[in-house]
C-alpha positions as CSV (number, residue, x, y, z in Angstrom):
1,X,27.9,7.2,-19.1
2,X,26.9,8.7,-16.0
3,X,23.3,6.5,-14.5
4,X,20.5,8.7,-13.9
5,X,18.8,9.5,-11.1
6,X,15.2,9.8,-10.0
7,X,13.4,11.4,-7.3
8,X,10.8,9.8,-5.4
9,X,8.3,10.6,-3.0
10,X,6.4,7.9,-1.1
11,X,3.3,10.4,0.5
12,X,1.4,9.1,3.2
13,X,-1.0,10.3,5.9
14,X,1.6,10.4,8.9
15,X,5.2,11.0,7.1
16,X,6.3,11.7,3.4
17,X,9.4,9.3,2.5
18,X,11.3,10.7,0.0
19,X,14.5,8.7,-1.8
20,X,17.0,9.2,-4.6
21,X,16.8,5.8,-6.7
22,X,19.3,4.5,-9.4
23,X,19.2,1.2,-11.0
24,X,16.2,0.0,-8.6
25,X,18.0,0.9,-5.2
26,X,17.7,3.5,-2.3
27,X,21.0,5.4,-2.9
28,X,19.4,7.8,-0.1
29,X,16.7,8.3,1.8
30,X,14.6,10.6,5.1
31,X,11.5,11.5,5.9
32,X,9.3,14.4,6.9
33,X,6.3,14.5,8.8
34,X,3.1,15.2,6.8
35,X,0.6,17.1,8.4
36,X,-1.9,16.2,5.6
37,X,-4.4,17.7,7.7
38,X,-3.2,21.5,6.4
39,X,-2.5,20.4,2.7
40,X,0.2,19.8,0.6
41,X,0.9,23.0,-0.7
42,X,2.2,23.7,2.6
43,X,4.9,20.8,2.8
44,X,6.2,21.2,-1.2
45,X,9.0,24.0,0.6
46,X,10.0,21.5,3.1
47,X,9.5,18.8,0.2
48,X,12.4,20.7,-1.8
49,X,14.4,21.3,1.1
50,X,14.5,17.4,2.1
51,X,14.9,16.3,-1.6
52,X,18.0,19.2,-2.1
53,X,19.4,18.4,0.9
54,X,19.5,14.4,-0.3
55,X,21.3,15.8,-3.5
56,X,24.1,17.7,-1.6
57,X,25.0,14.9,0.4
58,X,25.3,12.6,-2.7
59,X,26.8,14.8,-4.7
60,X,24.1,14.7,-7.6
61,X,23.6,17.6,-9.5
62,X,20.1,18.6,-11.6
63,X,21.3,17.2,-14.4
64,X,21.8,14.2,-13.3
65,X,18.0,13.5,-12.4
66,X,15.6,11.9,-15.1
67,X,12.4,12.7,-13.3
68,X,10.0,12.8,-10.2
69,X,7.8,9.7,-9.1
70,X,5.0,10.2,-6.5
71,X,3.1,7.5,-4.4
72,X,-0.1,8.8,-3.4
73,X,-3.4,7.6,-1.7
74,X,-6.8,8.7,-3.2
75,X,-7.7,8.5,-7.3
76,X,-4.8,9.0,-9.3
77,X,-5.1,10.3,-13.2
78,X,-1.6,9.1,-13.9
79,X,-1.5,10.2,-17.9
80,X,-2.2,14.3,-16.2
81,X,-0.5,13.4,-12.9
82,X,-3.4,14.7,-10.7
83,X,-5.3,13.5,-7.7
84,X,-8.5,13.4,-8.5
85,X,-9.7,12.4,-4.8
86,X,-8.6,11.5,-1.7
87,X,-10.4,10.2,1.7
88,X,-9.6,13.1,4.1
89,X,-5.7,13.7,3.2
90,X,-4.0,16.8,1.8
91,X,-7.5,18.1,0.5
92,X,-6.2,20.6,-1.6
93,X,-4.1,18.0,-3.8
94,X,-6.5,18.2,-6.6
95,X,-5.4,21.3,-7.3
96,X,-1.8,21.2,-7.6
97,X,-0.3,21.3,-10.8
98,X,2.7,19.3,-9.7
99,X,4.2,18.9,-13.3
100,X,4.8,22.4,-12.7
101,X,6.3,22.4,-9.6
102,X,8.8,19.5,-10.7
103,X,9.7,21.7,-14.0
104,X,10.2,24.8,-11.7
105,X,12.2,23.3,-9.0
106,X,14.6,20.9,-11.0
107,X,13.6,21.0,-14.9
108,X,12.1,17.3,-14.9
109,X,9.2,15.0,-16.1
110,X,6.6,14.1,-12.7
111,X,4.6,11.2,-13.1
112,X,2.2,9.9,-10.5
113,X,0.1,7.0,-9.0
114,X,-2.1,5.6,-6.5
115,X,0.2,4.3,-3.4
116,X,-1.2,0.6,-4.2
117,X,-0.1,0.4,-7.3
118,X,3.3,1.9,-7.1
119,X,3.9,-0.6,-3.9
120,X,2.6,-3.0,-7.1
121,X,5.0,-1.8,-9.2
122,X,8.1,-1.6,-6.5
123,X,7.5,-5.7,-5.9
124,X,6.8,-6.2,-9.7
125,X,9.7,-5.0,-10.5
126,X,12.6,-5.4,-7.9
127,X,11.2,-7.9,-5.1
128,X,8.6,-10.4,-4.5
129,X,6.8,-10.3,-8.0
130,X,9.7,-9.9,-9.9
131,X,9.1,-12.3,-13.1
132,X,5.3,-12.3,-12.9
133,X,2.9,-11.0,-15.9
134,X,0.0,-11.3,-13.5
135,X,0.1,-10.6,-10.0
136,X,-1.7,-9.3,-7.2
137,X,-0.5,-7.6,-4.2
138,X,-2.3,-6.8,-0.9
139,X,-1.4,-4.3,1.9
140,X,-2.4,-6.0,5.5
141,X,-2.4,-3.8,8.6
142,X,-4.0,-0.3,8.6
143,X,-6.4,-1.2,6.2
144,X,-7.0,-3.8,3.3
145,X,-4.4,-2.9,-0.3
146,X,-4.8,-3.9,-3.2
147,X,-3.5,-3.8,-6.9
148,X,-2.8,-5.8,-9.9
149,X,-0.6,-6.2,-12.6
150,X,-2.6,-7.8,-15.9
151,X,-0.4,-9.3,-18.6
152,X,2.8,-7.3,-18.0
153,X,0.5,-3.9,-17.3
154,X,-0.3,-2.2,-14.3
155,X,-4.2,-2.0,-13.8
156,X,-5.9,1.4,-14.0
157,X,-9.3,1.1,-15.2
158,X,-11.7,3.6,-16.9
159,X,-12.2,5.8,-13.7
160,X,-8.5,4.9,-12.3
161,X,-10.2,2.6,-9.8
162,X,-8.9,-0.7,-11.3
163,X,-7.6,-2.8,-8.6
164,X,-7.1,-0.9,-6.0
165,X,-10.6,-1.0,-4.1
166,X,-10.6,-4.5,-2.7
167,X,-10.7,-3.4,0.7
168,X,-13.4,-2.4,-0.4
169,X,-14.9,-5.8,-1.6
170,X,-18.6,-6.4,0.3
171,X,-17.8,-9.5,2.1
172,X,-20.7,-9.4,4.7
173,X,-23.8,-7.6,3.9
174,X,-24.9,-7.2,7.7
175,X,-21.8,-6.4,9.1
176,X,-19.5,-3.1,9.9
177,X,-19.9,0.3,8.4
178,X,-16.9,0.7,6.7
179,X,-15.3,4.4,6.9
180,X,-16.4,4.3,2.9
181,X,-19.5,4.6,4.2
182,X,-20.3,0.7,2.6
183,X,-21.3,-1.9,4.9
184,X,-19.4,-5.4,5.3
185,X,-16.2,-4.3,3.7
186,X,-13.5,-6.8,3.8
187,X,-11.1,-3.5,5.5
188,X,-13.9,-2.6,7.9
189,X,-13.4,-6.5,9.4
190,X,-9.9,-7.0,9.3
191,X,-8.0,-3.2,9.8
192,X,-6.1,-1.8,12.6
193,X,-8.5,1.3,11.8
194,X,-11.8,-0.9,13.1
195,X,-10.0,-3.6,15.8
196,X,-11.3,-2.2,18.4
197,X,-14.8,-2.7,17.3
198,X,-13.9,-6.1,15.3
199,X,-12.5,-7.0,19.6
200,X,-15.5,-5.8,21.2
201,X,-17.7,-8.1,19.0
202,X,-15.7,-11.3,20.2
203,X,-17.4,-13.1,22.7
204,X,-15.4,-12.7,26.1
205,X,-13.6,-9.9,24.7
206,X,-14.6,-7.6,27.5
207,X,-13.7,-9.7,30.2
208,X,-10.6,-10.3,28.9
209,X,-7.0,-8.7,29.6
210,X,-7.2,-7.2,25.9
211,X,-9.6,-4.9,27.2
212,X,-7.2,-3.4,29.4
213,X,-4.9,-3.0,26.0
214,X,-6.3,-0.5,24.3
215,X,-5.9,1.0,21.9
216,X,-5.2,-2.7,20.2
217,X,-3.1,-3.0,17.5
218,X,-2.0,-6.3,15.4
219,X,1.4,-6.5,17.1
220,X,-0.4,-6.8,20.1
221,X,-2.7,-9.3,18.9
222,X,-0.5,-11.2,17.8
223,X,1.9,-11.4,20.4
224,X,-0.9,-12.1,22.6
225,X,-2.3,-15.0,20.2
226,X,1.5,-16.8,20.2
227,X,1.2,-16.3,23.4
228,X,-1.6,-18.9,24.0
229,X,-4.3,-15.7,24.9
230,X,-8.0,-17.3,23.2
231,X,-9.9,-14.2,22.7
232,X,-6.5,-12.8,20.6
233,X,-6.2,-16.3,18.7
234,X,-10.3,-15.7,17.9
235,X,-9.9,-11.7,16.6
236,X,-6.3,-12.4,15.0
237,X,-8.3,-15.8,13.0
238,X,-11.4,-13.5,12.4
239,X,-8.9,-11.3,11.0
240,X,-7.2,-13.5,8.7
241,X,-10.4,-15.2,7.6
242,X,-11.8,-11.7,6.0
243,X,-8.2,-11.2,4.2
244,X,-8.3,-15.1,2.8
245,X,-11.9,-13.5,1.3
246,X,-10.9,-10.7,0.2
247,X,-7.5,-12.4,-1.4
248,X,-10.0,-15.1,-2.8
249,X,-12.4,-12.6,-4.5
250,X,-9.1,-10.6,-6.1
251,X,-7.8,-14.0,-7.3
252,X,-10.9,-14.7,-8.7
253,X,-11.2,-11.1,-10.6
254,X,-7.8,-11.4,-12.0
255,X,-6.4,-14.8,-11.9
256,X,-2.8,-14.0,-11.3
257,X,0.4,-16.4,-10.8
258,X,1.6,-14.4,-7.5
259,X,-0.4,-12.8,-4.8
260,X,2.2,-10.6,-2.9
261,X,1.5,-9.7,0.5
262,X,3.2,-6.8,2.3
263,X,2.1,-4.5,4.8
264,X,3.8,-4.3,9.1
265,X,1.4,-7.5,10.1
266,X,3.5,-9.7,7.7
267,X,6.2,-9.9,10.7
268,X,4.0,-12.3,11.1
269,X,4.2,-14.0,7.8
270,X,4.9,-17.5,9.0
271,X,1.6,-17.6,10.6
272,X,-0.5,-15.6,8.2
273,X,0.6,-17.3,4.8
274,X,-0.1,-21.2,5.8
275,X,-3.5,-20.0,7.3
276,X,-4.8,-18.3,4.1
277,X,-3.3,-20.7,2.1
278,X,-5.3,-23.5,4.5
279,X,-8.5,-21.3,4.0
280,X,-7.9,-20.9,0.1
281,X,-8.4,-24.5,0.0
282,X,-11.7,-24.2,1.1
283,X,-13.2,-21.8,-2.0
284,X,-14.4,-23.5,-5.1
285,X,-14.0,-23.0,-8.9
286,X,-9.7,-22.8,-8.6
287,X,-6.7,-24.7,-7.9
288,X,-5.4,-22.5,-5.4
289,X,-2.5,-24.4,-5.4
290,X,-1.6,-22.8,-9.0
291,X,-1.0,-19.8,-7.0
292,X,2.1,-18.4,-5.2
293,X,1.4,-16.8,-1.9
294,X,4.2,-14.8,-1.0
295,X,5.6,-12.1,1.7
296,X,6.2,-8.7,0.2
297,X,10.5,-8.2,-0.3
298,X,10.2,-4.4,0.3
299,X,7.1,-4.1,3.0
300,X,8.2,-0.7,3.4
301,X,9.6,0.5,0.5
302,X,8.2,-0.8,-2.5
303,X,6.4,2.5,-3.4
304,X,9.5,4.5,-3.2
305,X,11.4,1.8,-5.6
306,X,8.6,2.3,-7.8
307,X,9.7,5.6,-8.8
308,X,11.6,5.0,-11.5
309,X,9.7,2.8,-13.5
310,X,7.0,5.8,-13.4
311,X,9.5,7.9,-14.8
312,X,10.9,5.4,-17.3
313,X,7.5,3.7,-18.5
314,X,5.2,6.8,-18.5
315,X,1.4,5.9,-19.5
C-alpha cells in the first residue's frame, strides 16, 4: 500500500517553510521568502509553485497526498481553518478561504493552527514530548512561545487562546510596554524584539563594549557572557530569570510532566536548562523536581512535522 503524503506549510514572518512529510519525517523541504508585509494572497502562486516543484522532484503524484497542514502565528479557528487575527502579518489572512484553495490546487482536506501549538504538536509527537499526556512547550528567542498539551489533547480554549499567550503572562506590573500593548510581559523582558531596551536598563550597560554591538542579539550575549563579559552575564541572567517566571506560572496553569523548550537560544541549552531548573527551586506550592525540563528535538522544525497529525486528527 502506497504511504501517504502530506503537505505542510510552516508560515512565518520572514520565510514560509514548506515540506512533504510521511510517517513523521521531512522527505523534502525549501523555503520562500514571505513578504507578509503585502499579504498572503500574493505568495499562494509562489506557494503552489514551491510545493509542485517539491512533488516533481519526489516523484509524488496528487493522489498520493492526504491533506494540507498550516502553521500560522495570530488566532487560529482550527475546526473552519481561518485566522481570525494576527499581530501585523499577512493582514489579509482572515479572509482567505484556504480550504478552497487546497481543494482547487490538489483536491485535499487543509487544516490549520496557531504556529505554538503545531511546534506543540511536532515535539508531542515525534521528539522531545514524545510519550507525554501533559506537556508544555516554550519558544525562547524572538519572543516568549507557548502551548500545551492537556491529557492527550492539544489546548485551544473557548476563543482559541488556550495556551498560547504566556508571553504574555504579566510578570512585572511597572515594567516594559510590551508590543501587546500590556505592561510587564514576561516577552517584553526577555525577547530579542526588546534587548536592546532590557541592555540599556543594566547598570553599566552604556559604558560597556555591548554598546558598540548593536543591534544585540542572544548569540551575542551569550557568547559574550561565556566569555567572562559582566554586563552580558547580568542581561543574559535577567533574561533567563523572566523565562524561569513565565515557565513557573505555565507549570502552575497546567501541571504537566514535560516542559519542552525549543527556540535558536537553546544552542545554549546546557547553560539555560540548569539555571531555570536552579530558579524553579525557588517557587513554592510544587516539586519542581516532578518535572522534566527538556531541550526541543526539532527547534526548527517541529511545526512543519506537525502537519500530518493536523491532517490525520482533525478537530
Amino acid at each position: 500500500m502506497m504511504k501517504m503524503n502530506v503537505i505542510g506549510l510552516d508560515i512565518g514572518g520572514t520565510i514560509i517553510k514548506i515540506g512533504i512529510i510521511r510517517s513523521g519525517e521531512i522527505i523534502a523541504e525549501t523555503t520562500i521568502d514571505a513578504i507578509s508585509g503585502k499579504g498572503l494572497k500574493g505568495r499562494l502562486p509562489a506557494i503552489e509553485q514551491a510545493v509542485n516543484a517539491l512533488l516533481g522532484e519526489q516523484n509524488i503524484p496528487k493522489r498520493d497526498l492526504s491533506g494540507i497542514g498550516i502553521s500560522s502565528p495570530g488566532i487560529i479557528d482550527p475546526y473552519k481553518a481561518r485566522l481570525i487575527t494576527v499581530y501585523n502579518k499577512f493582514e489579509d489572512a482572515a479572509q482567505l478561504d484556504l480550504r478552497a484553495w487546497a481543494k482547487e490546487k490538489w483536491g485535499i482536506p487543509l487544516s490549520m493552527n496557531n504556529d505554538a501549538r503545531s511546534a506543540c504538536i511536532g515535539e508531542w509527537q515525534y521528539g522531545a514530548g514524545k510519550g507525554c499526556d501533559n506537556m508544555v512547550m516554550v519558544t525562547l528567542g524572538t519572543g516568549f512561545g507557548s502551548s500545551a498539551i492537556i491529557e492527550g489533547r492539544i489546548l485551544h480554549g473557548k476563543h482559541f487562546r488556550g495556551g498560547i499567550l504566556g508571553g504574555h503572562i504579566i510578570a512585572n506590573a511597572e515594567g516594559f510596554q510590551c508590543n501587546c500593548g500590556n505592561i510587564g510581559c514576561v516577552e517584553a523582558h526577555s525577547s530579542t524584539w526588546n534587548l536592546e531596551a532590557i541592555a540599556k536598563n543594566i547598570d553599566g550597560f552604556e559604558n560597556s563594549g555591548l554598546a558598540h554591538k548593536l543591534p544585540l542579539d542572544f548569540r551575542i550575549i551569550f557568547e559574550e557572557a561565556a566569555a567572562g563579559n559582566k554586563i552580558a552575564i547580568k542581561i543574559r541572567n535577567y533574561c533567563m530569570d523572566y523565562w524561569a517566571v513565565g515557565i513557573a506560572n505555565l507549570i502552575y496553569a497546567y501541571d504537566p510532566e514535560r516542559v519542552v523548550i525549543g527556540g535558536g537560544v537553546m544552542k545554549s541549552a546546557d547553560v539555560i536548562i540548569p539555571y531555570i531548573q536552579k530558579k524553579l527551586k525557588g517557587f513554592g506550592w510544587i516539586d519542581f523536581d516532578e518535572i522534566d525540563i527538556v531541550k526541543a528535538k526539532y527547534p526548527n522544525s517541529a511545526a512543519l512535522l506537525s502537519a500530518e497529525y493536523l491532517i490525520n486528527n482533525p478537530v
